[in-house]
C-alpha positions in Angstrom: 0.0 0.0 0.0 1.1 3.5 -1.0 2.0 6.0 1.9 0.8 8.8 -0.3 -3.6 9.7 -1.6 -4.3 11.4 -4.6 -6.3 14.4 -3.9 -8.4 15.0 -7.2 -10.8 18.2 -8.1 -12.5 18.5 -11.3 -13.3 21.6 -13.6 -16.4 20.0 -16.0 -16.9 22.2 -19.3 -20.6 21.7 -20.7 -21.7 22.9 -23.7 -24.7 24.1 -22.9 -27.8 22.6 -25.5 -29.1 26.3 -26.8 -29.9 26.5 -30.5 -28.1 29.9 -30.5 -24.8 31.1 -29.0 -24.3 32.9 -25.7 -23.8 36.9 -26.8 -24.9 37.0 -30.2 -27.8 35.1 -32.5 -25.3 32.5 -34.6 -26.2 28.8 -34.7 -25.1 26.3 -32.4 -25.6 23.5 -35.0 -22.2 21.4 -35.1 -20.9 20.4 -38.2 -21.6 23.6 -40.3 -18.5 24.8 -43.0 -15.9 26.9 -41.1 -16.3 30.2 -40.4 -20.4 30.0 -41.5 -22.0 30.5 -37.8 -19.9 33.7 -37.3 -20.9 37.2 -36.9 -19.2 40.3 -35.7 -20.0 40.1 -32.0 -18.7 36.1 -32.0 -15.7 37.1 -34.3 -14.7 40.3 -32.0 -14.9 43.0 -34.5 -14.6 46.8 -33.3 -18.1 48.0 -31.9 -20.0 44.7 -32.0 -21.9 44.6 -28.3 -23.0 41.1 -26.4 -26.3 40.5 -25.4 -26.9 37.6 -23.3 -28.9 34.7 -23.8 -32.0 34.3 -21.6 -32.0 30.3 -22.2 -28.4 30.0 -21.6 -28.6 31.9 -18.4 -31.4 30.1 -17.1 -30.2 26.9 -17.7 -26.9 27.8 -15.9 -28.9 28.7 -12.8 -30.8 25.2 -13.2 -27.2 23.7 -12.1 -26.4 26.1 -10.0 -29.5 25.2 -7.6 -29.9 21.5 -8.6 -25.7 21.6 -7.1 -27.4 23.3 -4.0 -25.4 26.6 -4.6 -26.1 30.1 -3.4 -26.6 32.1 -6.1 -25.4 35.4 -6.6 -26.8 38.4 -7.3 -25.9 40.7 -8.7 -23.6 38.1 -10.6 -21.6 39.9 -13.2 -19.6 38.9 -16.1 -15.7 39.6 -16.7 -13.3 39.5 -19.2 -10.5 36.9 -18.4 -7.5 38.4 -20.6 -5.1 36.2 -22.4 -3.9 35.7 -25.8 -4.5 32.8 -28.2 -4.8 32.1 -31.7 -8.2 30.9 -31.5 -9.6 33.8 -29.1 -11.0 36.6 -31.2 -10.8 39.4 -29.0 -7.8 38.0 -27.1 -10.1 37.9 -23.6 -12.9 35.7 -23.0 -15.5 36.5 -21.5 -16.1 34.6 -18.2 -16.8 35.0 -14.1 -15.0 34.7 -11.4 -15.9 37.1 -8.3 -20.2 36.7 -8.9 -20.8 33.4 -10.6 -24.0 32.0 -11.2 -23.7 29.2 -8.0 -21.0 29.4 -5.0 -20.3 27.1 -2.0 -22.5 24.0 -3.2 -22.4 20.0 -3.4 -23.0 17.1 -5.3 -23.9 13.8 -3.7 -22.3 10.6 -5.9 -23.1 7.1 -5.2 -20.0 4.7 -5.0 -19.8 1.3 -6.4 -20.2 -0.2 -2.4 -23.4 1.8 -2.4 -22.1 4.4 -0.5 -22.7 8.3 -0.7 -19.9 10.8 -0.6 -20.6 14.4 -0.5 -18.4 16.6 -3.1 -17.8 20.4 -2.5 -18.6 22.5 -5.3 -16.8 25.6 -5.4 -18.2 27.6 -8.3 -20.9 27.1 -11.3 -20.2 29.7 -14.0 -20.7 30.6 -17.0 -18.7 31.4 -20.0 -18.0 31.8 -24.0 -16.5 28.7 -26.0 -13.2 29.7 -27.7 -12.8 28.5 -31.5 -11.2 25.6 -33.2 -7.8 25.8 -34.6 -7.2 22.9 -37.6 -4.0 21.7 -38.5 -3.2 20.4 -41.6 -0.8 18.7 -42.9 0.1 20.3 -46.6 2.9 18.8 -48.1 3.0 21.7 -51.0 3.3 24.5 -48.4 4.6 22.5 -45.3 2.7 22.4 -42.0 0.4 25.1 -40.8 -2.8 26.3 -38.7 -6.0 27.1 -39.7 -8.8 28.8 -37.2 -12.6 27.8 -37.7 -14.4 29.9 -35.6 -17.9 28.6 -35.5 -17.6 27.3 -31.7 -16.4 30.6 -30.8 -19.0 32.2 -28.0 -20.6 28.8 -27.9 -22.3 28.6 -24.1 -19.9 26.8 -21.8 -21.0 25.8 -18.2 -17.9 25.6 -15.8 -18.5 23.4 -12.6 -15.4 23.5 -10.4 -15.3 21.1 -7.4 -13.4 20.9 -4.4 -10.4 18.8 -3.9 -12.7 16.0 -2.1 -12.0 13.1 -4.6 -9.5 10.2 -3.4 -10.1 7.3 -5.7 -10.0 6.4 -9.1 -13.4 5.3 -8.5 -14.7 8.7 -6.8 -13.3 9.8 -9.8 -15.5 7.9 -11.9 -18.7 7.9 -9.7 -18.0 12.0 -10.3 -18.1 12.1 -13.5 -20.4 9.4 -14.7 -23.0 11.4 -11.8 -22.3 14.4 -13.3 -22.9 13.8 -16.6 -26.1 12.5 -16.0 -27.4 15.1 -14.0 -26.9 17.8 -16.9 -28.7 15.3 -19.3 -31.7 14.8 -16.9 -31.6 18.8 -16.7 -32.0 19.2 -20.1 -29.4 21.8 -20.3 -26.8 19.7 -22.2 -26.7 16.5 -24.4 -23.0 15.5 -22.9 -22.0 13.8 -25.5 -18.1 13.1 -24.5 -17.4 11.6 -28.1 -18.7 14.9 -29.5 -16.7 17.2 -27.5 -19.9 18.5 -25.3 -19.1 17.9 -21.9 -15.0 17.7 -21.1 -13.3 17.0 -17.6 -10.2 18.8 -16.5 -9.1 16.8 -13.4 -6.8 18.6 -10.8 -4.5 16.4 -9.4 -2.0 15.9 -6.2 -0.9 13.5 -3.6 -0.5 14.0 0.0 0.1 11.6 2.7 -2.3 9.2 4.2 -4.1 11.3 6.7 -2.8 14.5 6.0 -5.0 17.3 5.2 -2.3 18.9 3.6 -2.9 20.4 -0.3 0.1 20.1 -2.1 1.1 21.9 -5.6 -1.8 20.3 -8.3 -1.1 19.6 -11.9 -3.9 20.4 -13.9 -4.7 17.7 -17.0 -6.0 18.6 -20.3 -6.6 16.8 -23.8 -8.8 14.2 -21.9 -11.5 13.5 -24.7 -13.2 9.9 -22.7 -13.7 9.0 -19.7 -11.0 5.9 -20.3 -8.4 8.5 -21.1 -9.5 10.7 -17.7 -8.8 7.7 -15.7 -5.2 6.4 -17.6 -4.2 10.4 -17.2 -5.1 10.5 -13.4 -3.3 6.9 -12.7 -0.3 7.9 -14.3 -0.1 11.1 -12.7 -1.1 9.6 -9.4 2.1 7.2 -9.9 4.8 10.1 -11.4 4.0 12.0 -8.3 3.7 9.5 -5.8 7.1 8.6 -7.1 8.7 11.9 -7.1 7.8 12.8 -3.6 9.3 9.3 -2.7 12.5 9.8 -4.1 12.5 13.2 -2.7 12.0 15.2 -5.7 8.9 18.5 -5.8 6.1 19.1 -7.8 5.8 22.0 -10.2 2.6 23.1 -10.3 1.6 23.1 -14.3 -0.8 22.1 -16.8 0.1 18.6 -18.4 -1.1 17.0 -21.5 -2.1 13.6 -21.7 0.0 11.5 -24.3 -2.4 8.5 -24.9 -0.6 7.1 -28.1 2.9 6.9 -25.1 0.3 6.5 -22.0 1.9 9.6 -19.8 1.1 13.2 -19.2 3.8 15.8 -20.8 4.2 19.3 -19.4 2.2 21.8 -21.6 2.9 25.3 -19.2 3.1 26.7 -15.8 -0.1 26.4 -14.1 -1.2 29.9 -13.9 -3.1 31.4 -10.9 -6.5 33.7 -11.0 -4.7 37.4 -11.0 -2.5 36.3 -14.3 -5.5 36.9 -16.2 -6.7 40.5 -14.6 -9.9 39.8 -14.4 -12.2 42.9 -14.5 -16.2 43.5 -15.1 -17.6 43.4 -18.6 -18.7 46.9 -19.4 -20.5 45.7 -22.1 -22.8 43.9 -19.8 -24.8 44.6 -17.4 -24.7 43.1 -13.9 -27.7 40.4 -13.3 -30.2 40.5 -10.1 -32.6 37.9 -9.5 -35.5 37.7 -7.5 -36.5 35.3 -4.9 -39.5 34.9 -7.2 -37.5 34.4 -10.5 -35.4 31.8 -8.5 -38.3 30.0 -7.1 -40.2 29.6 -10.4 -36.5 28.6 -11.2 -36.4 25.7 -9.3 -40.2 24.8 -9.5 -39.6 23.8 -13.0 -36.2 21.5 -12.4 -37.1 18.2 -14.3 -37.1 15.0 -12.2 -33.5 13.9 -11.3 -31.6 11.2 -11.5 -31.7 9.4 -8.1 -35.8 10.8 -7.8 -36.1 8.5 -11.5 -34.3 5.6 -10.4 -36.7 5.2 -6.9 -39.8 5.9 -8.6 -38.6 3.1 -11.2 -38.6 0.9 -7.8 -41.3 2.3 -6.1 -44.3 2.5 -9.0 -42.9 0.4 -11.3 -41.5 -2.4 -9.1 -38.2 -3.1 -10.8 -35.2 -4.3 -9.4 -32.8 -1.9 -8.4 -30.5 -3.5 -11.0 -32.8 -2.6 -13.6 -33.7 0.9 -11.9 -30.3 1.7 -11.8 -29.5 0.9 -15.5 -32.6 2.1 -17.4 -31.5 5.6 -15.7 -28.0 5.6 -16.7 -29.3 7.6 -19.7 -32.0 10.0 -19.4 -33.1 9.4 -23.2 -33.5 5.3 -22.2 -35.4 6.4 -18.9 -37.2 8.8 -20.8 -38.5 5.8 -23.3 -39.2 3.5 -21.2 -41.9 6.0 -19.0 -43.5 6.2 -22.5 -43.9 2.5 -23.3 -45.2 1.9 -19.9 -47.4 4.6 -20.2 -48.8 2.7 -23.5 -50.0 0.2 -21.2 -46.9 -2.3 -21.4 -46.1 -4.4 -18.0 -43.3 -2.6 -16.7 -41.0 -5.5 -16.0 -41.7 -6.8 -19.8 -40.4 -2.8 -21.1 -37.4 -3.7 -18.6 -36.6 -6.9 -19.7 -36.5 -5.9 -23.8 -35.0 -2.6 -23.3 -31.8 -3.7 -21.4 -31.5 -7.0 -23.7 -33.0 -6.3 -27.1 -32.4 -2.4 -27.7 -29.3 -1.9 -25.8 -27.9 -5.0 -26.9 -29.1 -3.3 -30.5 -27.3 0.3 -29.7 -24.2 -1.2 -28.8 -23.8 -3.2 -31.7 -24.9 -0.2 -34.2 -22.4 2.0 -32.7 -25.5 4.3 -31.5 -26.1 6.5 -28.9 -29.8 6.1 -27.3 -30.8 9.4 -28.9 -30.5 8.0 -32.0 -32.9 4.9 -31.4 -34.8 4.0 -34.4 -37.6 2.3 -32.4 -40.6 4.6 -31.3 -42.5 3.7 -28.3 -45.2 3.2 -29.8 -43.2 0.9 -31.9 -42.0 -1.4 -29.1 -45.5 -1.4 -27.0 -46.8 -2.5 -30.5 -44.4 -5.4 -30.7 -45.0 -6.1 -27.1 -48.7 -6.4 -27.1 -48.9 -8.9 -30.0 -46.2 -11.1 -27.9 -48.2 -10.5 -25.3 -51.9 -11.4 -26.9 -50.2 -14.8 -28.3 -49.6 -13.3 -32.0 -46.3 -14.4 -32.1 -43.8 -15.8 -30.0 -40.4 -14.9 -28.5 -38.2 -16.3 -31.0 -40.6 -14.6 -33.5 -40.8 -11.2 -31.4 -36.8 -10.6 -31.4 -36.5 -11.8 -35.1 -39.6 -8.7 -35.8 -37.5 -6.3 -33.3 -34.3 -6.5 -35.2 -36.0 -5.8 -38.8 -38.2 -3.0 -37.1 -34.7 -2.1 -35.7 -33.3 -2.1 -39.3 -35.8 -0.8 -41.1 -37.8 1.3 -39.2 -41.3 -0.6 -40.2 -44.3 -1.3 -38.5 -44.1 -4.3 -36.2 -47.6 -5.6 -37.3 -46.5 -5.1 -40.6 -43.9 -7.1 -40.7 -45.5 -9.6 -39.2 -48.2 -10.0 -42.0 -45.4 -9.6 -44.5 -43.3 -12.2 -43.1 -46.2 -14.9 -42.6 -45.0 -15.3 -39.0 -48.2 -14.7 -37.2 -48.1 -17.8 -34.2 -50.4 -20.9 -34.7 -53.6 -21.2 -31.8 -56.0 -22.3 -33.2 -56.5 -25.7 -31.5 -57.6 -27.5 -33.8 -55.1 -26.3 -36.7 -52.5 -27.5 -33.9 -54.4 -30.4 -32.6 -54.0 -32.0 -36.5 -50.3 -31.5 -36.5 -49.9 -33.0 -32.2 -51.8 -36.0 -34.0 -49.6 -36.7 -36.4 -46.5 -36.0 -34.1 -47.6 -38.7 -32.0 -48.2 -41.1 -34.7 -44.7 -40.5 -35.6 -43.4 -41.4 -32.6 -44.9 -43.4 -30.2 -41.9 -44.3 -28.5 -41.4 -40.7 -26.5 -45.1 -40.5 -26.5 -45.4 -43.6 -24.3 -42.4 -43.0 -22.0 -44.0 -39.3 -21.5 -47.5 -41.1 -20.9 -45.9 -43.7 -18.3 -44.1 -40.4 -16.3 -40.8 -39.3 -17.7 -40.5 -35.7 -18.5 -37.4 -35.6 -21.1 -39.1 -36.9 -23.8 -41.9 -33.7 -23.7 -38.9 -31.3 -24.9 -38.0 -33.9 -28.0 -42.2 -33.8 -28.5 -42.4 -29.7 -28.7 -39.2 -29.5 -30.9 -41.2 -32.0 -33.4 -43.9 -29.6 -33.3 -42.1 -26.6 -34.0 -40.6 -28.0 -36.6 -43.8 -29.3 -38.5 -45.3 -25.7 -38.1 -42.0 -23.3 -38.8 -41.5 -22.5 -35.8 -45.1 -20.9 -35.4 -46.6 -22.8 -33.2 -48.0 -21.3 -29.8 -46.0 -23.0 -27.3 -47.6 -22.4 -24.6 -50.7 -23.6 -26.3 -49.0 -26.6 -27.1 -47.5 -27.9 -24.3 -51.0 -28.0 -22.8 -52.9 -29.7 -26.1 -50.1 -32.1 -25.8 -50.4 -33.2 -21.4 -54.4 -33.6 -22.6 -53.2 -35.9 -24.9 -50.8 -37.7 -23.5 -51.6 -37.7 -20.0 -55.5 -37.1 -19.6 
């Protein structure tokens, strides 16, 4: 056992899910030609003046209260000065003295079940800087390009206190957090797409100590696989340092994953490096106890509210509970098939095997599922009114998957409506057992194996469309009266 504990704070950027950008009316939309969602206030051009967006300033307060924050007022915006190729007007525009949420926490869950309280020191709010491209011109040798689309897109800043000592704290954070700002609706934190990223903060003190020694602060951390490698290593380089007597420079470090260590990128710098000073372009921001209130009335159902009401009114397991919440879009689709008039175990049971099973294999995230509820509850109630069976039921799924059709409809196109009519499937038990009245008698005089070798005969006669159910019970009045 190491004599030494990381001590791990986190600084979560969100892009924040408006259609527009934070000071000025340019699209959001990802994936546009460079340089196309630009205007003068975004690109920084003399005598362009911000005006802030409502949506993106209520949505930051939605954290700020659902993180149990006082919330300041008036909180102002400031210009945070430094220079950089993609920062238009060489400051951003940020917070620091009056954010939107001070002095808060966040409750995680840890894998033993446990709760651990996290500190969080600050929610603000701030603009995106752009994107610089780099490629790789043989004709004219390497250079930069800047796109500046994502410049003055709405970032959310959530800084937490240094209360994280585990790799799995670590985790519980972040998988904890990112869920909350889906169930919010502020963000769609997509990691993969660059929407939500976590800077961890990270030192190593002695076991027991309270001490806080000199962090290093990570960047280029694009998953949370890469998160954890960065914070291992670095955990390990300066547990190792300290052992062998060496310091720690406090510095931002860049995680190497192709070489699997962290590389010094600059001196960490502190708070005044950046003279902060108010925006006089904007105008400080007072709130009400009454615009707060009606602030917090309308905060969506959480995450660990969803996951007991899955338990409580739904009676699932807490296995199921807990999964089916992981992602607010899955939660969200299985309160609609339920609500359809599906048995809530059944939803369960085919959206943790059939459609995630289906998601993972497509490569797609849940809000790009292809099935509608109405869709699955469709599928479900002919399973459940004898239609078809299961084998019949998953083979419809993964074409209504594929396709997008009508589960009824393919069905009807496929011929694979189940057999129950008795007496269609009392001619072909007949001839079964004329077949073979060896397994018929030994399954007449008691024994039980044969019964299995009997239905598989069955099946096979009718293509598998057979009710089995139906079948098992024509055959035990048959066989044994």
């Amino acid at each position: 056992m190491s004599k030494y504990e990381p001590v791990i704070g986190f600084e979560v950027h969100a892009e924040l899910a408006t259609n527009s950008k934070i000071f000025c009316g340019c699209s959001t939309t990802p994936g546009a030609a460079a340089n196309t969602h630009t205007c003068p206030v975004c690109l920084g051009l003399p005598g362009a003046l911000p005006v802030l967006n409502r949506e993106a300033q209520e949505y930051a307060l939605k954290v700020a209260l659902a993180c149990h924050c006082t919330i300041s007022s008036p909180a102002i915006f400031e210009r945070k000065n430094y220079y950089y190729p993609d920062l238009p007007k060489n400051y951003q525009i940020s917070q620091k003295r009056a954010p939107f949420g001070l002095d808060g926490y966040f409750d995680i869950e840890l894998p033993d079940g446990s709760t651990k309280r996290i500190s969080i020191v600050d929610i603000h709010l701030e603009e995106d800087a752009g994107k610089l491209v780099h490629p790789d011109d043989k004709k004219t040798g390497a250079y930069s390009l800047v796109d500046f689309n994502r410049a003055s897109v709405p970032l959310l800043e959530i800084v937490s206190g240094p209360d994280i000592h585990s790799i799995e704290e670590a985790e519980a954070y972040m998988s904890a957090m990112r869920q909350l700002l889906q169930f919010l609706g502020v963000s769609d934190a997509r990691m993969e797409l660059g929407q939500i990223r976590f800077e961890a903060n990270v030192s190593v003190r002695p076991v027991g100590s309270d001490e806080l020694r000199k962090r290093v602060e990570m960047k280029n951390l694009n998953s949370f696989r890469t998160v954890v490698n960065a914070t291992e290593y670095e955990i390990a380089r300066q547990t190792e340092a300290y052992e062998n007597g060496e310091q720690i420079v406090q510095e931002t470090r860049l995680w190497d994953d192709v070489r699997g260590i962290t590389v010094s990128m600059r001196s960490k710098e502190d708070s005044h490096d950046y003279r902060y000073f108010p925006d006089p372009d904007l105008v400080p921001m007072v709130f009400t106890e009454e615009y707060l209130a009606s602030v917090y009335a309308a905060l969506p159902e959480l995450p660990t509210a969803r996951r007991n009401r899955f338990i409580e009114q739904y009676g699932l397991p807490e296995y199921d509970a807990r999964l089916l919440t992981s992602e607010k879009t899955i939660a969200d689709f299985v309160d609609a098939v339920i609500a359809l008039g599906i048995s809530p175990k059944v939803v369960s049971n085919w959206t943790m095997g059939e459609l995630m099973r289906s998601l993972n294999e497509n490569s797609l995230p849940p809000e790009n599922n292809p099935i509608t509820p109405q869709m699955m509850a469709e599928l479900l109630r002919l399973l459940e009114n004898g239609k078809i069976n299961n084998g019949q039921a998953r083979q419809v799924f993964t074409e209504m998957f594929n396709t997008g059709n009508n589960p009824t409809a393919i069905v009807k196109a496929r011929g694979l409506e189940q057999i129950s009519d008795t007496g269609e499937l009392g001619a072909i038990i007949d001839a079964i057992i004329a077949a073979n009245p060896e397994p018929c008698a030994r399954y007449t005089a008691g024994e039980d194996k044969p019964l299995a070798f009997l239905v598989g005969q069955i099946m096979r006669q009718s293509k598998g469309k057979a009710n089995a159910a139906l079948v098992n019970e024509l055959l035990n009045k048959k066989l044994r009266p």
